[in-house]
C-alpha positions in Angstrom: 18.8 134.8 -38.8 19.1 131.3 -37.3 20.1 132.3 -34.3 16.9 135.1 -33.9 14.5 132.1 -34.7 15.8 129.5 -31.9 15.7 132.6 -29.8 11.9 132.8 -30.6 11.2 129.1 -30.6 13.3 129.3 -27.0 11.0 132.4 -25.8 7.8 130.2 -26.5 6.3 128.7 -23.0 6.7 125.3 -22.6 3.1 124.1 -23.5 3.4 125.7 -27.0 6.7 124.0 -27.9 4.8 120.8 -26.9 1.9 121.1 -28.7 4.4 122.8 -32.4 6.4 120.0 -32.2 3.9 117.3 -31.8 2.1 118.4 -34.9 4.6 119.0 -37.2 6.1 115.9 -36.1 2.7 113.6 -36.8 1.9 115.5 -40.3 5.4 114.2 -41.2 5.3 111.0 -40.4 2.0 111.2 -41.9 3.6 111.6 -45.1 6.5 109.7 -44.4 4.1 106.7 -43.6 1.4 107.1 -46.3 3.8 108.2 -49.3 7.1 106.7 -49.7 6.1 103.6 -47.3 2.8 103.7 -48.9 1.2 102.3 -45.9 -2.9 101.9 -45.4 -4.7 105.1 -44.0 -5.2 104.0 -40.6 -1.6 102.2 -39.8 0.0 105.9 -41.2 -2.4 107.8 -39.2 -1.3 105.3 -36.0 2.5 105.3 -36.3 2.1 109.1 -37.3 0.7 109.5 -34.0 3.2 106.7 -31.9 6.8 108.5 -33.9 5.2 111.9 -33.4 4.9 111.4 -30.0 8.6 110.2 -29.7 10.4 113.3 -32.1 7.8 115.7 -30.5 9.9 114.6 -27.1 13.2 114.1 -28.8 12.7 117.9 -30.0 11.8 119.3 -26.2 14.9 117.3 -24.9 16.9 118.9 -27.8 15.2 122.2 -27.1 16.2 122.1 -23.4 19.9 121.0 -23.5 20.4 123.6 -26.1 19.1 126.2 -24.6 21.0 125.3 -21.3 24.5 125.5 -23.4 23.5 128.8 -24.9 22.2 130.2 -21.8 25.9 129.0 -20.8 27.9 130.7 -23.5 26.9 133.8 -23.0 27.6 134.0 -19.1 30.6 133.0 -20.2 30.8 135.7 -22.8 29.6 138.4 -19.9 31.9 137.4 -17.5 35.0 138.7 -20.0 
C-alpha cells in the first residue's frame, strides 16, 4: 500500500507537490508553534510560514532523490 501512495504522490506534477507540502507543512508548525510552544498568534503564524517553507523544500528534495533511486531499481530490476 505504501509503495502505491509514493507512486501517486510521485505521479503528481511538480507544482502540486509544492503547493501539498507547503500546507501541510505550515498547519503543522502552526500547531507545533501555537500548542506545545504555546507561542503568541502572530510569531506561530510567522515561523509556521518561515519552517514551512524550509520542510515544504526538504520534502521536494526528498521527493526527487527518491524517486531517482526508485526509478533506478527497477531498471535494474528490468535489465535481469
Amino acid at each position: 500500500m505504501m509503495d502505491r501512495l509514493l507512486r501517486r504522490w510521485e505521479g503528481l506534477s511538480t507544482p502540486v507537490q509544492v503547493v501539498a507540502a507547503f500546507l501541510a507543512s505550515v498547519i503543522f508548525m502552526f500547531l507545533l508553534h501555537i500548542g506545545p510552544f504555546r507561542q503568541p498568534l502572530g510569531r506561530a503564524i510567522g515561523y509556521a510560514v518561515f519552517w514551512g517553507v524550509l520542510m515544504a523544500g526538504g520534502i521536494m528534495v526528498a521527493t526527487r532523490a527518491e524517486q531517482a533511486k526508485r526509478r533506478a531499481a527497477d531498471e535494474q530490476r528490468k535489465k535481469r
